[in-house]
N, C-alpha and C positions, 0 to 999 in steps of 0.2 A: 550504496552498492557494497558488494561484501565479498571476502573471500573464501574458499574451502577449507578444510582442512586440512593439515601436514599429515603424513601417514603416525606420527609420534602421535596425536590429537586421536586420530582413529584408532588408534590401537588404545587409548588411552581415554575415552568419553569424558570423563569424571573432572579431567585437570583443564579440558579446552571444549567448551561447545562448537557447533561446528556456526560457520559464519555464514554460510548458504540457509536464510532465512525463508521460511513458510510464510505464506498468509497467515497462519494460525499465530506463528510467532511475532510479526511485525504488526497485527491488527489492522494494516492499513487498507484492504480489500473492505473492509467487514465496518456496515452500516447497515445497520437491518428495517431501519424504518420503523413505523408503529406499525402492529397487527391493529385489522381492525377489533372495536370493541370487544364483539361475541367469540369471535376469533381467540385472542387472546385467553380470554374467558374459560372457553374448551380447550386448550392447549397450549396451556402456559408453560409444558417443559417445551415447548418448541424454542424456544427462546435462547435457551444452552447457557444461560449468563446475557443475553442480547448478541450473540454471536452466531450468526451462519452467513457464510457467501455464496454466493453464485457462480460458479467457475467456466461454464461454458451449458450451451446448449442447440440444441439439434433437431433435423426433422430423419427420421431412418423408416424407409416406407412408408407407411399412414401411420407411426406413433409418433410423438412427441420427448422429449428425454432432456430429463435437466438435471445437469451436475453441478452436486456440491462438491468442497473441501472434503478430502477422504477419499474421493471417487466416487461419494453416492448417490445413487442415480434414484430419479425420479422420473417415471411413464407413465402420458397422459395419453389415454386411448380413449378409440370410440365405444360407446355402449360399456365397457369396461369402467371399473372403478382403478382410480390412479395406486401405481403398483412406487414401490422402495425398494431398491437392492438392497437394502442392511435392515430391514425390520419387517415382522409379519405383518400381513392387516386379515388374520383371519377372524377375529371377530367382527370383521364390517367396519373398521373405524379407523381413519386416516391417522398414517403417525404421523409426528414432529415434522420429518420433511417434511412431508404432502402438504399439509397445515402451511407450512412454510413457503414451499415451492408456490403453490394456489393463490396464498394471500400478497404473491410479490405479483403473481401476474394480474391480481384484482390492483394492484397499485398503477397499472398500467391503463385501466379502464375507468375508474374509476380518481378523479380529482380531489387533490387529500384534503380540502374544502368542503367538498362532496362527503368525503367517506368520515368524516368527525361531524358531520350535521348527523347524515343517519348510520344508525349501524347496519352492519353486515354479516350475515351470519354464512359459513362455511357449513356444509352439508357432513352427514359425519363421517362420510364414505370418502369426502373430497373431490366429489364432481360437479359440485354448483355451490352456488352463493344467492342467498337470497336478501332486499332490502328487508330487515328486521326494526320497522319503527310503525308512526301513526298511519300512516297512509300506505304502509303497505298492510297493514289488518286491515282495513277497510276496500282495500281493493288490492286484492293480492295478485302482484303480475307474473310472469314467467322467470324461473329461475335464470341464474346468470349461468350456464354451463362453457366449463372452461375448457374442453375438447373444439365447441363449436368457436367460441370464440378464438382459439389460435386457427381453429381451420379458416375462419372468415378472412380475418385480420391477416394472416399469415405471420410466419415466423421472423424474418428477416423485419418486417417492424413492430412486433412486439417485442424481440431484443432491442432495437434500439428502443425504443421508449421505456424501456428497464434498464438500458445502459451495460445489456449483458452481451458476452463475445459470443458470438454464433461461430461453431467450429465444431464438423460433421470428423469426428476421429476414423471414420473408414475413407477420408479424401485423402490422399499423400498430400494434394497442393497444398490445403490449410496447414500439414503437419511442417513443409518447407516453409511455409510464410514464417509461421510458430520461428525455427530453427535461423533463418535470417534475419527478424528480430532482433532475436539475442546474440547472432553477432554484427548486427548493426548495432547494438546496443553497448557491447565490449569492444567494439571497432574504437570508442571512446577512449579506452584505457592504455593508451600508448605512452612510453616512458617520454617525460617532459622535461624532467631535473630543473624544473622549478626555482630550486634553492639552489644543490651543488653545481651546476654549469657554472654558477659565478666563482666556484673556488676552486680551479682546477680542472684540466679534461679529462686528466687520472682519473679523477672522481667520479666524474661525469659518464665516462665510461663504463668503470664498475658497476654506476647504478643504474645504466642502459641494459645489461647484461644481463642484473638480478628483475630487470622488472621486465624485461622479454620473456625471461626463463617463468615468473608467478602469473603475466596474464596470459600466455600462453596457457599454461594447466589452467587456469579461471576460468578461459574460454570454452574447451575443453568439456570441464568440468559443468556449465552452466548449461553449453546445450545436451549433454546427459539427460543434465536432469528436469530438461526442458521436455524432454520426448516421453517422459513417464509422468511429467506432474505439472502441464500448461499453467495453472497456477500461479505459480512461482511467478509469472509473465505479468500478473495481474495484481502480486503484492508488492512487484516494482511499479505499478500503475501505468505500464506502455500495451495491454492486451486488450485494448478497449479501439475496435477499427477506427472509430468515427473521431478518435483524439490521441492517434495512433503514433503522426507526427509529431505533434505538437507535447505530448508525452515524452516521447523520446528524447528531443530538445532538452527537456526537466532534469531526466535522468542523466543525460549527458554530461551536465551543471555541477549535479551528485557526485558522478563518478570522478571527476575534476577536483571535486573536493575531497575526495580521499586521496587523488595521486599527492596532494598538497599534502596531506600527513606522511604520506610513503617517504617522499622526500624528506621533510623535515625530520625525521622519526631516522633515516638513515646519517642525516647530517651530524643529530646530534651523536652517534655513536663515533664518528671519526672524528670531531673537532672538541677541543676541550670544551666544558661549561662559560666559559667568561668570554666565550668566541661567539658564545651563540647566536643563531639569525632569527630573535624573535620576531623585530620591525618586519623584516623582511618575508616573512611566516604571514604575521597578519596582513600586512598589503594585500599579499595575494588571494587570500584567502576571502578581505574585503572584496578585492572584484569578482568574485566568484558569486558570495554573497548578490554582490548587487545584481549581477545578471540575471539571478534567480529570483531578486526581489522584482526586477521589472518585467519577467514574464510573468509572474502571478497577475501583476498589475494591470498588464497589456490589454487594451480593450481590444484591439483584434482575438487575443484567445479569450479572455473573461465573459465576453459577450454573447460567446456561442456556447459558453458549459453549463450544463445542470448546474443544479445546487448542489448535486450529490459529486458530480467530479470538482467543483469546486473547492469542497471540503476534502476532497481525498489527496488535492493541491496541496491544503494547507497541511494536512494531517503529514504528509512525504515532508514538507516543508520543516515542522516541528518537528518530527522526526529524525530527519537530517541533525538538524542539532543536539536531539537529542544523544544522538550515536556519536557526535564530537566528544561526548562527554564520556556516556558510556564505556564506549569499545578502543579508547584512548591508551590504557593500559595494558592491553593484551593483544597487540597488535602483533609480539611477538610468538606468541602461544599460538596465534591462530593464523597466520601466515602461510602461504603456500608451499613459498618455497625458503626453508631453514638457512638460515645465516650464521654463525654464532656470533659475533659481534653487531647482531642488529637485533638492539631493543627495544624498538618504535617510539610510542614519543610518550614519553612520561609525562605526569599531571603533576610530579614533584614539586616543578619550576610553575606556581599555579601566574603567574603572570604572562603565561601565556593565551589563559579566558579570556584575555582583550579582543581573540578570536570572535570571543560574540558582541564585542563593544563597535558601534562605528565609533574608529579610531579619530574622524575629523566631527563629529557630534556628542559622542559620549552615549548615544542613545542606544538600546539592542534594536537591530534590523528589525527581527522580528515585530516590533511595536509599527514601525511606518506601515507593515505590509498587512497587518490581521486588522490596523483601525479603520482602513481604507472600503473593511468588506462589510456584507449587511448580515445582521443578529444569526438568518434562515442558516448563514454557514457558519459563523464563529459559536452556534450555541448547539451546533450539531454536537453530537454523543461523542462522536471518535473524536474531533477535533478536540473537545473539553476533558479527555483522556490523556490524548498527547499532551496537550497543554500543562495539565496536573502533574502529568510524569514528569515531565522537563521542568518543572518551579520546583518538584520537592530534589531534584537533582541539583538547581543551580542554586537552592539555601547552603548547600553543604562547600558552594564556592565563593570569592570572593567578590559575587554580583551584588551588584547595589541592590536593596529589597525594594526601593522604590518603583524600579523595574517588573521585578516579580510579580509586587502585586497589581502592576498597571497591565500583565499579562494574564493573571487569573480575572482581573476585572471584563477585559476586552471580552472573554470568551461565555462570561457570566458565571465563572465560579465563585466571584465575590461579588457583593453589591458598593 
């Protein structure tokens, strides 16, 4: 989890980016699957880098409407050809969305077994899909039209078996659910003092104060920006109804793991260096770890998730760490609420990485938790991303490389 900007930061872009992460920025939404063959083939800028999400979608009268990252809408009508808010289609020919939008809901109908035996060709207008192999030359059946198909099928389970949020923006209710989310979700971020309750209530006190004062604006701040950009809901991965709970839970975990740096990061500025509560840092830290390692684990949640929220698991998972590393040093810069004697917590002292060591095995968590899962999720794209981000981060630490490479191995970046 993250927090906004100081007004010094806003006025200033350039010295402090802002800590309120996009989909785009976090990659964690964004798993695009294969187009199919022909698909691709015809519209290969669809692709953007292998990047588009799906941020919500709707039924408004008799159209259909699907939103991407950016706001851009895509309508799927009858007898009409599927329209883009941000690109023409006056020469007849579906852009990138459409291409994009079409070929997620043919993922829906079609079994990805299915769709790599035969190909599939998308129509160039974007209103059907036709089997493009031997047996459809020889008896050529009726196109797949994807108007009819949402009308049949209906919308409410074609989102779920795309694992997309259905959320109608002219209902206030869904807009409420939206906004009680996220502060069930910052309901999380209540000052703990973790570290300094043990050294004083002076202490203890002041950093009750300053962490009311930053998640209050976080709060604040978050369902802002919740009511203009749903989004956001779905690159912390809790905007998904059907794993809405058990998401939350996740994130919960997360945001626990950050009050653990608030704290330490405040300690270290009042207490000299030779004082410090490394041990005491990592313990907590380790149970936090673990709690998160055994809901990945959990066969009550594992059992019910796609492949695809499986991996968005692990991806938030790696991630999480990754940002221990990262956003480590500029805790200060990017703060909500300005302190001047609070510098967050430096990487100086690098012996505090044991952060990613079990302290009683010597092993990174991460290893117990990604060996446990099958090839379909650890060799997913986003996951093999995170994964590469976070190894070429922890060479430049003092992690053993044995580790590294038993993590680039796990996900198949090495053989």
């Amino acid at each position: 989890m993250t927090t906004p900007m100081t007004p010094q930061s806003q006025a200033n872009p350039q010295s402090s980016p802002p800590r309120i992460l996009t989909a785009v920025q976090t990659k964690i939404a964004y798993n695009v699957g294969t187009l199919s063959p022909t698909s691709q083939k015809h519209a290969q800028e669809g692709l953007c880098d292998g990047r588009m999400s799906m941020t919500r979608c709707y039924k408004h009268e008799d159209d259909y409407y699907f939103e991407l990252q950016e706001k851009i809408r895509v309508k799927v009508s009858d007898e009409e050809t599927p329209t883009c808010s941000s690109c023409s289609n006056s020469d007849g020919r579906a852009c990138r969305h459409i291409w994009w939008v079409n070929d997620q809901i043919l993922n829906t109908k079609v079994a990805p077994h299915d769709k790599s035996r035969a190909q599939y060709e998308i129509s160039r207008d974007g209103q059907a899909a036709r089997e493009n192999g031997r047996a459809s030359q020889e008896k050529e059946g009726e196109p797949f039209m994807f108007y009819d198909y949402l009308d049949e099928t209906e919308l409410p389970r074609v989102a779920k078996l795309g694992g997309w949020w259905m959320q109608d923006p002219s209902d206030r209710r869904d807009l409420m659910l939206v906004e009680q989310t996220a502060a069930n979700i910052l309901s999380a971020f209540e000052p703990c003092g973790i570290l300094s309750k043990q050294h004083g209530q002076d202490n203890f006190e002041m950093l009750q104060r300053e962490s009311q004062a930053l998640f209050a604006r976080y709060r604040n701040e978050m369902i802002r920006q919740v009511k203009s950009a749903p989004f956001l809901l779905i690159a912390l991965g809790v905007a998904v109804p059907e794993a809405e709970r058990d998401l939350l839970h996740l994130t919960k975990i997360h945001s626990r793991i950050e009050r653990i740096f608030f704290d330490f990061g405040y300690w270290r500025v009042i207490r000299s260096p030779n004082e410090s509560n490394l041990d005491a840092t990592a313990e907590a830290l380790h149970n936090e770890i673990g709690y998160l390692q055994s809901f990945v684990l959990d066969p009550r949640h594992y059992g019910k998730m796609g492949i695809s929220l499986q991996g968005r698991i692990v991806g938030i998972l790696l991630y999480t760490l990754e940002q221990l590393i990262v956003h480590a040093a500029d805790v200060h810069d990017s703060a909500a609420v300005t302190t001047p004697q609070y510098s967050g917590l430096s990487l100086k002292d690098r012996s505090l990485l044991h952060k990613m060591i079990d302290p009683t095995s010597q092993s990174m968590f991460a290893l117990n938790v990604l060996g446990k899962l099958g090839q379909e999720v650890l060799h997913n794209e986003m996951v093999q991303e995170r994964a590469e981000r976070l190894a070429d981060l922890l060479r430049n630490e003092p992690v053993p490389e044995v580790y590294i490479q038993e993590l680039e191995k796990l996900v198949g970046l090495v053989r």
